[in-house]
N, C-alpha and C positions, 0 to 999 in steps of 0.2 A: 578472561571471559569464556570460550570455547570451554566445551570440560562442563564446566563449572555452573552453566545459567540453566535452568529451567525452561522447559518450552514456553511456560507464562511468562516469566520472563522475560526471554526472547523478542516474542510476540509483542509483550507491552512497552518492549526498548522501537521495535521496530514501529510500532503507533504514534510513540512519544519522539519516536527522529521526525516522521514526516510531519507532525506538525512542529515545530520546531526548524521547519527547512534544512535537516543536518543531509542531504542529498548526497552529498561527495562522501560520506561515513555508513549508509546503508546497506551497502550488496556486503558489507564486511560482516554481516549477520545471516549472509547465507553461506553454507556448502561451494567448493568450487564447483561440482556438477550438479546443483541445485537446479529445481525445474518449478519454474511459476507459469503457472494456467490462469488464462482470465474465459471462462467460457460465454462470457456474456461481452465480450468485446467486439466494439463497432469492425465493421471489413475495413476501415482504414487505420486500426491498431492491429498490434500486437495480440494472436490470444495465443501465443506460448514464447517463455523467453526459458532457453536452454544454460545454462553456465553461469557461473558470478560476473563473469566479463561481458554476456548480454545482459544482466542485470544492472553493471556499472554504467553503460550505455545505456539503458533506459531510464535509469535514476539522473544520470547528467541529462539528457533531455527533458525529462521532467523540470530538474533544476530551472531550466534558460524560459519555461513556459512564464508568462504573470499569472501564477497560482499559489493562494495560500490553502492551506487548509489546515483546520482544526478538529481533531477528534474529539468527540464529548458521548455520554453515555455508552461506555466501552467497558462490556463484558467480556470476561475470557471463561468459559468453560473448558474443563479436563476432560478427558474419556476415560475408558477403561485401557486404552494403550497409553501406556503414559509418555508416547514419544507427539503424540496427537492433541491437538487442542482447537477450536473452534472457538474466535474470536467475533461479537457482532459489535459496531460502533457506527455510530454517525459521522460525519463530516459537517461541517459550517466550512462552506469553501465562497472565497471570493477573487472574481479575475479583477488583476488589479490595475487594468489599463482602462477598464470600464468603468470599474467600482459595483460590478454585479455582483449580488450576494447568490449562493444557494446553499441546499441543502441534500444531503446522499448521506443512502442507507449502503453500511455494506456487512457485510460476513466473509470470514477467509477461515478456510480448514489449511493445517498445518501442520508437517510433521517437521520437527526440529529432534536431531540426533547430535550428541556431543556439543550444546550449546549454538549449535548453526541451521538455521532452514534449509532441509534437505526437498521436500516439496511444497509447495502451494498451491490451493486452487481459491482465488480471489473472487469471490462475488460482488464489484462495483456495478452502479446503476450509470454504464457509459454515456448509456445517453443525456441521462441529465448533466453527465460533465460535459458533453459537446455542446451543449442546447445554451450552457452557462455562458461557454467559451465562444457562442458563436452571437449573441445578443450586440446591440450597440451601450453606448455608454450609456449611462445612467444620467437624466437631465433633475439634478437637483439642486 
Protein backbone atom coordinates (compact mmCIF):
# COMPACT_ATOMS: atom_id res chain seq x y z
CA UNK A 1 0.00 0.00 0.00
CA UNK A 2 2.76 2.89 0.94
CA UNK A 3 4.18 3.85 -2.60
CA UNK A 4 1.52 2.79 -4.21
CA UNK A 5 -2.20 4.61 -2.91
CA UNK A 6 -3.19 7.77 -4.09
CA UNK A 7 -4.13 10.59 -1.64
CA UNK A 8 -7.92 9.69 -2.62
CA UNK A 9 -7.30 6.83 -1.88
CA UNK A 10 -5.75 7.10 1.22
CA UNK A 11 -8.14 9.57 2.39
CA UNK A 12 -11.13 7.32 1.34
CA UNK A 13 -9.49 4.08 3.16
CA UNK A 14 -9.08 6.22 6.17
CA UNK A 15 -13.19 7.39 6.01
CA UNK A 16 -14.08 3.86 5.23
CA UNK A 17 -11.84 2.39 8.51
CA UNK A 18 -13.57 4.77 10.91
CA UNK A 19 -16.83 3.80 9.98
CA UNK A 20 -16.18 0.27 10.00
CA UNK A 21 -14.64 0.54 13.57
CA UNK A 22 -11.13 -0.72 11.94
CA UNK A 23 -9.43 1.63 15.17
CA UNK A 24 -6.32 -0.65 15.87
CA UNK A 25 -5.43 -0.50 11.64
CA UNK A 26 -5.64 3.51 11.27
CA UNK A 27 -2.55 5.43 12.39
CA UNK A 28 -1.02 2.62 9.78
CA UNK A 29 -2.17 5.14 7.12
CA UNK A 30 -0.23 7.88 8.55
CA UNK A 31 3.60 8.99 8.32
CA UNK A 32 5.58 8.11 11.48
CA UNK A 33 6.15 11.90 11.89
CA UNK A 34 2.76 12.72 10.70
CA UNK A 35 0.98 15.78 12.36
CA UNK A 36 -3.04 16.00 12.69
CA UNK A 37 -4.53 19.46 13.73
CA UNK A 38 -8.00 19.70 14.84
CA UNK A 39 -8.37 23.61 15.04
CA UNK A 40 -11.83 23.56 16.18
CA UNK A 41 -11.24 21.24 19.26
CA UNK A 42 -12.99 21.55 22.54
CA UNK A 43 -10.00 22.66 25.49
CA UNK A 44 -10.57 19.24 26.80
CA UNK A 45 -9.26 17.43 23.57
CA UNK A 46 -6.61 17.24 21.76
CA UNK A 47 -5.94 20.03 18.94
CA UNK A 48 -2.69 18.62 17.76
CA UNK A 49 -1.35 14.94 17.75
CA UNK A 50 2.34 14.83 16.68
CA UNK A 51 3.70 11.20 15.56
CA UNK A 52 1.92 7.90 14.39
CA UNK A 53 2.34 6.70 17.94
CA UNK A 54 0.13 9.80 19.18
CA UNK A 55 -2.05 9.01 16.68
CA UNK A 56 -2.19 5.08 17.67
CA UNK A 57 -3.23 6.40 21.15
CA UNK A 58 -5.79 8.52 20.10
CA UNK A 59 -7.35 5.96 17.82
CA UNK A 60 -7.23 3.37 20.75
CA UNK A 61 -9.07 5.87 22.79
CA UNK A 62 -11.40 6.45 20.46
CA UNK A 63 -11.81 2.69 20.13
CA UNK A 64 -12.90 2.12 24.05
CA UNK A 65 -15.54 5.45 23.70
CA UNK A 66 -19.47 3.88 22.72
CA UNK A 67 -19.22 5.62 19.33
CA UNK A 68 -20.25 4.57 15.94
CA UNK A 69 -19.97 6.44 13.18
CA UNK A 70 -20.87 6.44 9.60
CA UNK A 71 -19.66 8.45 6.96
CA UNK A 72 -22.15 9.29 4.11
CA UNK A 73 -22.16 12.00 1.32
CA UNK A 74 -18.29 12.00 1.17
CA UNK A 75 -16.50 14.05 -1.48
CA UNK A 76 -12.86 14.01 -2.11
CA UNK A 77 -11.56 16.85 -4.09
CA UNK A 78 -7.92 17.08 -5.79
CA UNK A 79 -5.94 20.34 -5.83
CA UNK A 80 -3.60 21.45 -8.05
CA UNK A 81 -0.64 19.78 -5.55
CA UNK A 82 -1.23 16.51 -6.19
CA UNK A 83 0.05 15.51 -2.72
CA UNK A 84 -3.27 17.61 -1.41
CA UNK A 85 -6.73 16.67 -1.19
CA UNK A 86 -9.67 18.08 0.70
CA UNK A 87 -12.14 15.70 1.81
CA UNK A 88 -15.97 16.92 3.08
CA UNK A 89 -18.39 14.08 4.50
CA UNK A 90 -20.93 13.65 7.12
CA UNK A 91 -21.25 11.56 9.96
CA UNK A 92 -24.61 9.64 11.27
CA UNK A 93 -22.89 9.11 14.71
CA UNK A 94 -24.66 7.20 17.54
CA UNK A 95 -23.47 6.89 21.26
CA UNK A 96 -24.38 3.60 22.04
CA UNK A 97 -24.92 3.47 25.73
CA UNK A 98 -27.82 5.96 25.16
CA UNK A 99 -28.96 5.08 21.93
CA UNK A 100 -28.45 8.98 20.90
CA UNK A 101 -28.25 9.53 17.36
CA UNK A 102 -26.53 12.61 15.61
CA UNK A 103 -25.38 14.21 12.95
CA UNK A 104 -21.61 16.20 12.04
CA UNK A 105 -20.48 17.96 9.30
CA UNK A 106 -16.79 17.83 8.70
CA UNK A 107 -13.81 18.70 6.13
CA UNK A 108 -10.22 17.55 6.42
CA UNK A 109 -7.31 18.91 4.21
CA UNK A 110 -4.72 16.52 3.64
CA UNK A 111 -1.40 15.99 2.45
CA UNK A 112 -0.50 12.33 1.80
CA UNK A 113 3.15 11.64 0.37
CA UNK A 114 4.21 7.97 -0.60
CA UNK A 115 0.86 6.57 0.08
CA UNK A 116 0.82 7.87 3.97
CA UNK A 117 -0.70 11.05 5.72
CA UNK A 118 2.10 13.25 6.27
CA UNK A 119 -0.31 16.28 7.57
CA UNK A 120 -3.92 17.00 8.46
CA UNK A 121 -5.96 19.67 9.43
CA UNK A 122 -9.34 18.09 10.47
CA UNK A 123 -12.48 20.28 10.64
CA UNK A 124 -14.99 18.24 13.08
CA UNK A 125 -18.01 20.03 14.56
CA UNK A 126 -16.52 19.01 18.46
CA UNK A 127 -19.05 20.15 19.80
CA UNK A 128 -21.83 18.39 18.60
CA UNK A 129 -19.77 15.35 19.38
CA UNK A 130 -19.77 16.34 23.07
CA UNK A 131 -23.24 17.59 23.33
CA UNK A 132 -24.03 13.85 21.70
CA UNK A 133 -21.84 12.27 24.20
CA UNK A 134 -23.10 14.08 27.02
CA UNK A 135 -27.27 13.65 26.63
CA UNK A 136 -28.98 10.89 28.82
CA UNK A 137 -30.40 7.90 27.22
CA UNK A 138 -32.98 7.91 24.86
CA UNK A 139 -36.69 6.94 26.70
CA UNK A 140 -38.14 4.95 23.86
Amino acid sequence: MPGSASPRDVIERLIQGISQARWQELDELYAEDAVVEYPFALPSGPARLAGRSAIRRYFAAVARLPLELKAHNVVVHETDDPEVVIAEYDYDGLITTTGRSFQVANIQVSRVSDGRIVTSRDYHNHPVLADAAAERPSSS
